[in-house]
N, C-alpha and C positions, 0 to 999 in steps of 0.2 A: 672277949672277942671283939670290944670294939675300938674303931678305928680311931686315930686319933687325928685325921685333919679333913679336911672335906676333900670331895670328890669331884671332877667334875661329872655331867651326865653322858658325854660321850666319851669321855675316857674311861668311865664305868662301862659304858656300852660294849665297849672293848674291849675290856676284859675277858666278857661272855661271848665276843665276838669278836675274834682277832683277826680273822682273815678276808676281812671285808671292810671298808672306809667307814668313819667315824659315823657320819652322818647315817649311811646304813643301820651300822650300827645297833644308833639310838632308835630307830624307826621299827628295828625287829624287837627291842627290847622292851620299848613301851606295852605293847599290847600285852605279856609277859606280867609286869607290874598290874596293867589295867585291871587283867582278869582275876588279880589275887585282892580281895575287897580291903586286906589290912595294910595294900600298897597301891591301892587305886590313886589316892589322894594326891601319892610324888608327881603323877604325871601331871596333874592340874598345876602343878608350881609352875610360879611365874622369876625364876630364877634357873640359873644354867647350874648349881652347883648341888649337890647333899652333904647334907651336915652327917657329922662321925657319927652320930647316932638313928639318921635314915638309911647311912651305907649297911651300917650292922644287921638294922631290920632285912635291909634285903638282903644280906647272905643267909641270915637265919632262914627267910621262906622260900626263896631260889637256890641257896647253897652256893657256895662259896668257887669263883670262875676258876 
């Protein structure tokens, strides 16, 4: 199940959120992550993108957009 290139965070965002602007988005998606403690940590990155192996985490605990 995992991915094989990075992501960025709001074109993940929009995945789970397609019918609203990017930036929306990532602002509805954060809190989501925040509140799950074994994906709190992505939101702190200081990078725009997730590696193949942070996207994976998060479909496993959100389930797949």
């Amino acid at each position: 199940m995992q991915t094989s290139t990075t992501m960025g965070r709001m074109e993940l965002a929009q995945l789970y959120f397609p019918y609203i602007q990017p930036r929306s988005a990532w602002q509805k998606l954060k809190p989501l992550l925040s509140d799950d403690p074994d994906l709190a940590h992505l939101v702190k990155l200081r990078r725009r993108t997730f590696l193949p192996n942070e996207v994976s985490m998060i479909y496993q605990h959100l389930g797949r957009p």
